[in-house]
Structure formats: structure tokens, C-alpha cells
C-alpha positions as CSV (number, residue, x, y, z in Angstrom):
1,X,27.0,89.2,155.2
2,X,28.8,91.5,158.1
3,X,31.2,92.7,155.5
4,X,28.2,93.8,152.9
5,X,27.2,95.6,155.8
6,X,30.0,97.6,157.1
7,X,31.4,98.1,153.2
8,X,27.7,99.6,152.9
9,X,28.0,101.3,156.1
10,X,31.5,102.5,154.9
11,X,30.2,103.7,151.0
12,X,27.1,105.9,152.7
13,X,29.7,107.7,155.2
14,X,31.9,108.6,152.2
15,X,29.3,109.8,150.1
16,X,27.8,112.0,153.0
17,X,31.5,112.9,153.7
18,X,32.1,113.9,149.7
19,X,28.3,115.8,149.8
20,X,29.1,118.0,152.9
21,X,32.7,118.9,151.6
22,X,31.2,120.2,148.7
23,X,28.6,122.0,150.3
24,X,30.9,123.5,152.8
25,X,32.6,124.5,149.1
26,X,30.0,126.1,147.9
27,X,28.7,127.9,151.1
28,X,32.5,129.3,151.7
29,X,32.5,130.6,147.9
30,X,29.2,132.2,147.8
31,X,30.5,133.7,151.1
32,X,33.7,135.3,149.5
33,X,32.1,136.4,146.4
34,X,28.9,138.0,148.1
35,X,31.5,139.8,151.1
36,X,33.7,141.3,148.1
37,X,30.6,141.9,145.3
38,X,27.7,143.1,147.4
39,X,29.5,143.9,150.4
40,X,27.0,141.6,153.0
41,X,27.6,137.8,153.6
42,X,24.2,135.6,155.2
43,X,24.8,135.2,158.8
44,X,24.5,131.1,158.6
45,X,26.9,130.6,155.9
46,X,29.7,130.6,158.3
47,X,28.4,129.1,161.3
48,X,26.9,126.2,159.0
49,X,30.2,125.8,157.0
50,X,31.8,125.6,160.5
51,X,29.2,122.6,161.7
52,X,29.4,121.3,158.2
53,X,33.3,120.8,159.3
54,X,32.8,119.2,162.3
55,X,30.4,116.5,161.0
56,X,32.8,115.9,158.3
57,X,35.8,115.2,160.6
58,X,33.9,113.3,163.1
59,X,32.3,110.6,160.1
60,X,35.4,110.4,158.4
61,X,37.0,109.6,161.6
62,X,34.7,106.5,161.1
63,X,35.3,106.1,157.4
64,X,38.7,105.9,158.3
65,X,38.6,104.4,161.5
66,X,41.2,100.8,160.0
67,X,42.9,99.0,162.7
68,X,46.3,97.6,162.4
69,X,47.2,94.1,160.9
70,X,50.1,92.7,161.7
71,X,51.4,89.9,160.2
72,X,50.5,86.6,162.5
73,X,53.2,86.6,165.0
74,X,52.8,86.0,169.0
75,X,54.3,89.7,169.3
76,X,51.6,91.5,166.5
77,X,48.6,89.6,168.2
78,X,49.4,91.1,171.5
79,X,50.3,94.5,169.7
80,X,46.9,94.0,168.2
81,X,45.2,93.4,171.6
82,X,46.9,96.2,173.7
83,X,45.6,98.4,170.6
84,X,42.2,97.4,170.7
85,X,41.7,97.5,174.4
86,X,42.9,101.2,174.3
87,X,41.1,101.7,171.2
88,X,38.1,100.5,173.3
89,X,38.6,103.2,176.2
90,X,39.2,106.1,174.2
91,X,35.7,105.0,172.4
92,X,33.6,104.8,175.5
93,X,35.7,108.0,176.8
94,X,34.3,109.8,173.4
95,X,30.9,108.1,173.4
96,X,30.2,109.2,177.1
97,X,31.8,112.2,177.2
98,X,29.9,113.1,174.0
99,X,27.0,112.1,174.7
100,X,27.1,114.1,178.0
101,X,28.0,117.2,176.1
102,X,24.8,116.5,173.5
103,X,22.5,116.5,176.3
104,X,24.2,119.7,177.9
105,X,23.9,121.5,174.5
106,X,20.3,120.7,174.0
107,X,19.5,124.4,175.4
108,X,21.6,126.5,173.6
109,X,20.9,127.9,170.3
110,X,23.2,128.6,167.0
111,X,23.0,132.0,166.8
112,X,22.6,132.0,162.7
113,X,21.0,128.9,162.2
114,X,18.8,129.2,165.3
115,X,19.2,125.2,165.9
116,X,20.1,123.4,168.8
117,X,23.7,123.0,169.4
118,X,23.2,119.4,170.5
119,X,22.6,118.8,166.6
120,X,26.0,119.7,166.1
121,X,27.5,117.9,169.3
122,X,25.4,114.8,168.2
123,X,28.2,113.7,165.9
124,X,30.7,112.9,168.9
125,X,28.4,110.1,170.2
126,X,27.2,108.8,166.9
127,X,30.9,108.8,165.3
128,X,31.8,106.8,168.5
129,X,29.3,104.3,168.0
130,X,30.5,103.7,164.6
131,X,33.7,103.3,165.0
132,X,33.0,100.9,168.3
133,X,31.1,98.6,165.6
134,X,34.4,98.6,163.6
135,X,36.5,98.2,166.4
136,X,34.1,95.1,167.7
137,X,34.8,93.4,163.7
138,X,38.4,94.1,164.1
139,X,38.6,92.4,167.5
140,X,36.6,89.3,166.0
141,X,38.6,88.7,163.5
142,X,41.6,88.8,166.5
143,X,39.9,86.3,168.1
144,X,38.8,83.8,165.1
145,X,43.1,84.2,164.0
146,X,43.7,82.7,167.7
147,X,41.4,80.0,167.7
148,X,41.2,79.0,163.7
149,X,43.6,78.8,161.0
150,X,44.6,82.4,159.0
151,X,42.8,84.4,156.7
């Protein structure tokens, strides 16, 4: 059931990944052809390509957020743990830290989008999460190889 939902979890991060990238595309085209044709580029193109970017790197960063498997030994299950637990601070690092920063932003406004900046900065916090709930599977299935037989 748990792996319907992170391969379904997984699918819709890809495909928002795939529809941003090629939005970002087409913004950064129309750009370039209306800066050399009619001389004048839209003031949002850039700054929403730019945020556009950041989404994209932060959600793939989930997408491709795999952790290690080594191969059963005693040495690759504490490799595994010692990876995990860091994994684990660097994700609450990021999810605090970013979720500070969101609330910080919440004041300022994108110049050519006239949005809040914490829109943008609400990736960091949100891409954390996501990648703590994979990091959370990965460390069950540690456990379950320690106390059952292998997979």
C-alpha cells in the first residue's frame, strides 16, 4: 500500500517537474525572440523562469531523493545507518531553516510578479518534508532487514 503511495507521490513530482521545465522553456524562448524581434521582453518572464528553477530543483531533489543499498553485510547496515542519521540532520537543518526563511519572506514582494517571496521560499520546507517521508521508508526497511529475513 506505502509503496502505491510514494510511487504515486514520486509520478506527480515528475510530472510537475517535466511541466515546469517546459514552461521555463517556453517563457525563456518567448523572452529571446521578443528581446531580438520587438525589442521589449515582459518584466515577469525572467523573474518567473528564475522561480520556476528553483521549484524545479527543490522537487526533483525529492524525486530523486534514493538512499543507498548496500548489499546485507554488518559493515553496509552501519554505512546505511550513519547515512540516514545524517540524512536526518541535514533534513530538519533544511526544513527549519526553510521554513524560517518562508515566514521571513512573507513581506517582501517579487518585483515582476508582484507575489510574495515566501511562495517561492515555500519549496525549501515542503521539499524537506518530502524527502524526510522517503528518508523515514528507507530507514524502515533498515530496520525490518535487522530484525526479519531479506528482501
Amino acid at each position: 500500500m506505502m509503496d502505491k503511495v510514494f510511487k504515486g507521490l514520486r509520478s506527480v513530482l515528475y510530472g510537475f517537474s517535466v511541466a515546469a521545465m517546459s514552461l521555463m522553456l517556453v517563457i525563456i524562448f518567448s523572452q529571446v525572440v521578443t528581446r531580438y524581434i520587438f525589442d521589449w521582453t515582459p518584466e515577469w518572464s525572467e523573474e518567473l523562469s528564475r522561480f520556476l528553477f528553483v521549484w524545479v530543483v527543490f522537487l526533483g531533489s525529492a524525486v530523486q531523493f534514493v538512499p543507498n543499498h548496500f548489499k546485507g553485510t554488518a559493515v553496509g547496515n552501519v554505512l546505511e545507518i550513519i547515512i540516514n542519521l545524517s540524512g536526518y540532520v541535514f533534513i530538519l537543518i533544511l526544513l527549519v531553516q526553510g521554513t524560517r526563511m518562508t515566514r521571513v519572506m512573507t513581506f517582501q514582494m517579487a518585483p515582476g510578479l508582484d507575489i510574495s517571496m515566501s511562495w517561492v521560499y515555500f519549496v525549501i520546507p515542503l521539499s524537506s518534508v518530502l524527502m524526510l517521508l522517503y528518508l523515514v521508508k528507507d530507514t524502515v526497511r533498515i530496520i525490518k532487514s535487522f530484525s526479519g529475513p531479506k528482501e
